[in-house]
TORGURO-447638 format. One record per residue (C-alpha): residue in three letters; residue number from 0; z, x, y; chain. Coordinates in Angstrom, 3 decimals. Each point is the difference from the previous one (the first is absolute). Layout:
BEGIN
<r type="ALA" seq="NUM" z="Z" x="X" y="Y" mol="A"/>
...
% end
This chain:
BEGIN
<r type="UNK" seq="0" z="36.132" x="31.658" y="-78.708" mol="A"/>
<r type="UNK" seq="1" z="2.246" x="2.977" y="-0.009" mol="A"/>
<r type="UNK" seq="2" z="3.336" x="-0.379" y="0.145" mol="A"/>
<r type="UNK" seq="3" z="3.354" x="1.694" y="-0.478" mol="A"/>
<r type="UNK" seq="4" z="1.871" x="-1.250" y="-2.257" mol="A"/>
<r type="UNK" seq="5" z="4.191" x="-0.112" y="0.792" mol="A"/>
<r type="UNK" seq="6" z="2.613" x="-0.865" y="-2.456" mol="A"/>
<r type="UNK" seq="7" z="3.777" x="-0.962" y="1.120" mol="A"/>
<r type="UNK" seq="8" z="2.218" x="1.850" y="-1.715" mol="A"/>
<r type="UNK" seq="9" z="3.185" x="-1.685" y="1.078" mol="A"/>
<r type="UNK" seq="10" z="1.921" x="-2.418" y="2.688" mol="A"/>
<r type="UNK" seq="11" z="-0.959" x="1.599" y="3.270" mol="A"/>
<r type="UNK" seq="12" z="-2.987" x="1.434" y="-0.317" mol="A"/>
<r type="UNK" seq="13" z="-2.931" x="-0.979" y="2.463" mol="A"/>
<r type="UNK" seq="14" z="-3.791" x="0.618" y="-0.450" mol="A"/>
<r type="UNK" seq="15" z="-1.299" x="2.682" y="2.202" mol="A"/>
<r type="UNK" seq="16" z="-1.764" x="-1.403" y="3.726" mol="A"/>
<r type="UNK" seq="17" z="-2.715" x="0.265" y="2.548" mol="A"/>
<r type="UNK" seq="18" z="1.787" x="0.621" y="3.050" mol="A"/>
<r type="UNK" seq="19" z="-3.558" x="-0.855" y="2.202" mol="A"/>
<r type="UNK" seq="20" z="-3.276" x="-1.190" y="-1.530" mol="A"/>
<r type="UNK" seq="21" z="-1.502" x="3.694" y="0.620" mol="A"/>
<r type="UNK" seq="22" z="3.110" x="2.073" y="-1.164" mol="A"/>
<r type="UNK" seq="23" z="-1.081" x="2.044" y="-3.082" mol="A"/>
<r type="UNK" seq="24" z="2.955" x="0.349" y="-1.618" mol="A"/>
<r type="UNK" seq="25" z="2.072" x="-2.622" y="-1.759" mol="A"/>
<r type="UNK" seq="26" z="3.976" x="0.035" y="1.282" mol="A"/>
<r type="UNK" seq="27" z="2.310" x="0.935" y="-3.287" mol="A"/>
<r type="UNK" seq="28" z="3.775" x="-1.578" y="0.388" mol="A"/>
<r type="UNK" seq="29" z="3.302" x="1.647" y="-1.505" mol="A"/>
<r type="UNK" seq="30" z="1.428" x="-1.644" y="-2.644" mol="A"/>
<r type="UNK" seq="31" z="3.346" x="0.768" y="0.163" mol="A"/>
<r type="UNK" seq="32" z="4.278" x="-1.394" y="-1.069" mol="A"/>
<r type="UNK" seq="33" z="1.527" x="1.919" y="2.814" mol="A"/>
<r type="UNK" seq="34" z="-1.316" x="1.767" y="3.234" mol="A"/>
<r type="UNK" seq="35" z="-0.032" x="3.600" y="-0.793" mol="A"/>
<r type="UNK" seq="36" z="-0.425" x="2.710" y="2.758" mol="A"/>
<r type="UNK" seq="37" z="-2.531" x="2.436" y="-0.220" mol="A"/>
<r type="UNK" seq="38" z="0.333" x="3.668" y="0.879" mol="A"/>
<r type="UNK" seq="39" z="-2.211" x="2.839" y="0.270" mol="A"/>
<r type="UNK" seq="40" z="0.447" x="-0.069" y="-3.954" mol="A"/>
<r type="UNK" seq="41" z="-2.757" x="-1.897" y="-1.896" mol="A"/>
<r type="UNK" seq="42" z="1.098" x="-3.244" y="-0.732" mol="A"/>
<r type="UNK" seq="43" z="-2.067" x="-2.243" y="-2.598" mol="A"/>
<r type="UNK" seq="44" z="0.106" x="-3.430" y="1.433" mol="A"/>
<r type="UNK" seq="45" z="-0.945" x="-2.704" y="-2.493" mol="A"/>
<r type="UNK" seq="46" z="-2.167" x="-2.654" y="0.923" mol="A"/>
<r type="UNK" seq="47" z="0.279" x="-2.615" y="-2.820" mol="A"/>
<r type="UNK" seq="48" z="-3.682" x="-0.313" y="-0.642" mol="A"/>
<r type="UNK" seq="49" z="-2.627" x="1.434" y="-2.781" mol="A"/>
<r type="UNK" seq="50" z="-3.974" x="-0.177" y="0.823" mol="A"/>
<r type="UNK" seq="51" z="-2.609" x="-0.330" y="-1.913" mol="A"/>
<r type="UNK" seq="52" z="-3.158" x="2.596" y="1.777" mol="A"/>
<r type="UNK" seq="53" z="-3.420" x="-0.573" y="-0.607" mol="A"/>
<r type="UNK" seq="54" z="-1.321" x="2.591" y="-2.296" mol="A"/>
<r type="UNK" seq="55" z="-2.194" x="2.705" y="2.601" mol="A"/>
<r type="UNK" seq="56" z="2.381" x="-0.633" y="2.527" mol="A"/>
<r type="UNK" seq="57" z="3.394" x="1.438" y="0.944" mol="A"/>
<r type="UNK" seq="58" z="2.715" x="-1.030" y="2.099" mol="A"/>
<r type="UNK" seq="59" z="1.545" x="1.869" y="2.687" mol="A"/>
<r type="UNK" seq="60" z="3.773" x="0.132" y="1.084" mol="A"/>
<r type="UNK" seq="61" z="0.330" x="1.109" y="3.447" mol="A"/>
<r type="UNK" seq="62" z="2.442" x="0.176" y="3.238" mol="A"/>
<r type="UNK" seq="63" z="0.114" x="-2.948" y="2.083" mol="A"/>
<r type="UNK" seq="64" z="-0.860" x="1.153" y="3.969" mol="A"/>
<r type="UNK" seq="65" z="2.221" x="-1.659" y="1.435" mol="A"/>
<r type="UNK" seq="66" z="3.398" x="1.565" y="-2.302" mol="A"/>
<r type="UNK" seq="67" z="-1.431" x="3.522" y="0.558" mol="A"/>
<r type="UNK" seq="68" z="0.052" x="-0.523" y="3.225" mol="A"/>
<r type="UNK" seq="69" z="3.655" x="-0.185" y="-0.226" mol="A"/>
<r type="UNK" seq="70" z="0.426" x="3.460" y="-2.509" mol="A"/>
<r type="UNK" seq="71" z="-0.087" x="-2.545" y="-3.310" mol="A"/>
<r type="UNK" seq="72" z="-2.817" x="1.209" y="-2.333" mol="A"/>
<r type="UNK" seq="73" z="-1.891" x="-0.295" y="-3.713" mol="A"/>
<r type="UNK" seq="74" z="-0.836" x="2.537" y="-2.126" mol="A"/>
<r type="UNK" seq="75" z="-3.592" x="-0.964" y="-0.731" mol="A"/>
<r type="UNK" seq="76" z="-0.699" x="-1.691" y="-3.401" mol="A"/>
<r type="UNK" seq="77" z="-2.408" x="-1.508" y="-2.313" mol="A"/>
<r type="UNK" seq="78" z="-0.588" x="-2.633" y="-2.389" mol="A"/>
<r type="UNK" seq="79" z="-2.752" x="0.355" y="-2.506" mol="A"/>
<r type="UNK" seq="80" z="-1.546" x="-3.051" y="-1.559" mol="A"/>
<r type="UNK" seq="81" z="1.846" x="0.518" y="-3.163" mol="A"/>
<r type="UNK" seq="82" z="3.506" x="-0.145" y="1.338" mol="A"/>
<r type="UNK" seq="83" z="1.865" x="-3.419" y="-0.930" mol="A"/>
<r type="UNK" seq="84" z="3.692" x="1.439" y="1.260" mol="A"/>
<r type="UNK" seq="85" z="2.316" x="-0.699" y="2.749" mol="A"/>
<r type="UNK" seq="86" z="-1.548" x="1.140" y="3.063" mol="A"/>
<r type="UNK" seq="87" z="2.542" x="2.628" y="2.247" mol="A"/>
<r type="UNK" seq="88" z="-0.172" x="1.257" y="3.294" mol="A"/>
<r type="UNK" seq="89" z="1.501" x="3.583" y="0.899" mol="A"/>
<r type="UNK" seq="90" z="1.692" x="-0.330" y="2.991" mol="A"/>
<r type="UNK" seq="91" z="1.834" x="2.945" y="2.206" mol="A"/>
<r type="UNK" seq="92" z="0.732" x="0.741" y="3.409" mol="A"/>
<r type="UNK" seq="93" z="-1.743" x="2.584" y="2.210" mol="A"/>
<r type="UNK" seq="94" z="1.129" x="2.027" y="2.794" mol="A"/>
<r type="UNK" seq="95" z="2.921" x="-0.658" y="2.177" mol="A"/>
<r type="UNK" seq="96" z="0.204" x="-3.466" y="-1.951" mol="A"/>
<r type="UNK" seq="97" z="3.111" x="0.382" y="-2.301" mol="A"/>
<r type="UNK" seq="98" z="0.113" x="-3.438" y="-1.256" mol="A"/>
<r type="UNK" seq="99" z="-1.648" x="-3.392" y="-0.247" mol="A"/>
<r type="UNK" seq="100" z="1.356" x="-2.997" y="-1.437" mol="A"/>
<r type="UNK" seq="101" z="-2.702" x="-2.109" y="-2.518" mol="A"/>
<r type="UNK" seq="102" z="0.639" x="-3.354" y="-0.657" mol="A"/>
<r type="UNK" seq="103" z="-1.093" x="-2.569" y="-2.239" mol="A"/>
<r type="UNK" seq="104" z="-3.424" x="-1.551" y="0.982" mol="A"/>
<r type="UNK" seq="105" z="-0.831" x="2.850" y="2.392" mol="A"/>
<r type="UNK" seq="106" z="-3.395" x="0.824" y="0.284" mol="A"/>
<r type="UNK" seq="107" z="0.219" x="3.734" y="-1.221" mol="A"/>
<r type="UNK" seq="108" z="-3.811" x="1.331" y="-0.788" mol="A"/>
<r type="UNK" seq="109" z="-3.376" x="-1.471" y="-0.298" mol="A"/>
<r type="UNK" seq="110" z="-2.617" x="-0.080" y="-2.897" mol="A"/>
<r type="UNK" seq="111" z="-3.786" x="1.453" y="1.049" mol="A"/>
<r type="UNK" seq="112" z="-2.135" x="-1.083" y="-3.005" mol="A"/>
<r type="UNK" seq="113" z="-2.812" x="2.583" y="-0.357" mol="A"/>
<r type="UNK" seq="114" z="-2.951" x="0.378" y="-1.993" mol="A"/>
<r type="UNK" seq="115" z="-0.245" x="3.493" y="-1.996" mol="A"/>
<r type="UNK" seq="116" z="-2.333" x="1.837" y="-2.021" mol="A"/>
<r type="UNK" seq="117" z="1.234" x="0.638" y="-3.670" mol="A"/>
<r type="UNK" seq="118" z="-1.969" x="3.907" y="0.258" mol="A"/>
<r type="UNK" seq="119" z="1.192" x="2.139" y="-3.131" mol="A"/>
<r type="UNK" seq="120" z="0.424" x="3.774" y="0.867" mol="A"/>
<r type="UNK" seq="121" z="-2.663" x="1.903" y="-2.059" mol="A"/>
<r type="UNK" seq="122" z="0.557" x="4.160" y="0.435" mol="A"/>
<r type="UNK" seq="123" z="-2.893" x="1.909" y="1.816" mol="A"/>
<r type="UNK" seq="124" z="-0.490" x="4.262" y="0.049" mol="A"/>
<r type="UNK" seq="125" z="-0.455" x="-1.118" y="3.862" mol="A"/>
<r type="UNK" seq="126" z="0.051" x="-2.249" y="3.254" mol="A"/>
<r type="UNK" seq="127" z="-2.863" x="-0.733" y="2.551" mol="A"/>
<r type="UNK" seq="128" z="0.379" x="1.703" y="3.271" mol="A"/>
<r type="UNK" seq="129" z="1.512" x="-1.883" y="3.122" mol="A"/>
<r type="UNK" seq="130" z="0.382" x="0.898" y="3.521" mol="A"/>
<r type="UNK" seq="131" z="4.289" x="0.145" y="-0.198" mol="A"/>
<r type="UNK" seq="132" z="-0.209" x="1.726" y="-3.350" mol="A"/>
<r type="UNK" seq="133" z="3.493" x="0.942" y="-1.182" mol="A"/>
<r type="UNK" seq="134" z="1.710" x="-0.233" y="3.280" mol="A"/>
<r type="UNK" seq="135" z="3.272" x="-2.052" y="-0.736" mol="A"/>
<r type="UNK" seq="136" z="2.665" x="-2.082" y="2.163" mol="A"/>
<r type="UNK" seq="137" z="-0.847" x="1.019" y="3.555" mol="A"/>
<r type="UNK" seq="138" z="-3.163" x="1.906" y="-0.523" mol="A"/>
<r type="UNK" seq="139" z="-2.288" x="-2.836" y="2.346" mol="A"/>
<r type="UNK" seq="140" z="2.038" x="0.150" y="3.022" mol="A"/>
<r type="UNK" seq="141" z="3.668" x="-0.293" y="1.381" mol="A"/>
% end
C-alpha cells in the first residue's frame, strides 16, 4: 500500500489529519515557539515535519476553506517526490483582513496528494488546432 511517509522534525510537531473519512486533503499543523501574526505580507509558517512522496506523485499545499473564509490564505505549493526538507506554508492576509494571529498547533493548510505524469517537453515547428486556439485569460466567457 501507498503511503506518505512523515518525519518529526522536532518537539511539537504533529502528523498531518483526515478531518472526515471523505475529505481529500490531509490537515497540515504550524509548528511554531511563539504565536506570530500574519499580515497581508507572506509569512512562511513552519510546520515541523519532512515527507517522504511516492515517486509519480506530488503533494499539494493548499488554503484551508474554512481560514479563507475569514481573509487568511496560502500561496499554492508543491512537494515533489524528491524533496526530504522542512515542509513551509506561505501564509498572508487578504483584503480588508490586516492581521491574523497563528498559533502553535493550528491547523494552517492541507496536503492533496496527487498523481502526475513525469511528460518531458520535446520542441515541435507546430501545435494541433483547437477550438479556443490562442485566446488567453478571459477569452471563454466573463
Amino acid at each position: 500500500m501507498l503511503a506518505l511517509k512523515v518525519k518529526l522534525l522536532r518537539p511539537g510537531a504533529q502528523l498531518p489529519t483526515r478531518g472526515t473519512p471523505g475529505a481529500s486533503g490531509l490537515d497540515l499543523y504550524a509548528c511554531l515557539d511563539a504565536a506570530l501574526e500574519l499580515s497581508p505580507d507572506v509569512t512562511l509558517i513552519p510546520t515541523g515535519i519532512a515527507v517522504e512522496v511516492p515517486h509519480g506523485y506530488e503533494v499539494q499545499v493548499r488554503p484551508r476553506s474554512g481560514l479563507a473564509r475569514r481573509g487568511v490564505t496560502v500561496i499554492l505549493g508543491t512537494v515533489d517526490s524528491d524533496y526530504r526538507g522542512e515542509v513551509f506554508v506561505n501564509m498572508h492576509t487578504v483584503g480588508s483582513l490586516q492581521s491574523y494571529r497563528i498559533q502553535n498547533g493550528d491547523r494552517i493548510a492541507q496536503l492533496v496528494v496527487a498523481r502526475v505524469e513525469m511528460l518531458s517537453a520535446v520542441e515541435v515547428e507546430a501545435l494541433s488546432d483547437s477550438t479556443r486556439g490562442d485566446g488567453g485569460y478571459g477569452s471563454t466567457g466573463r
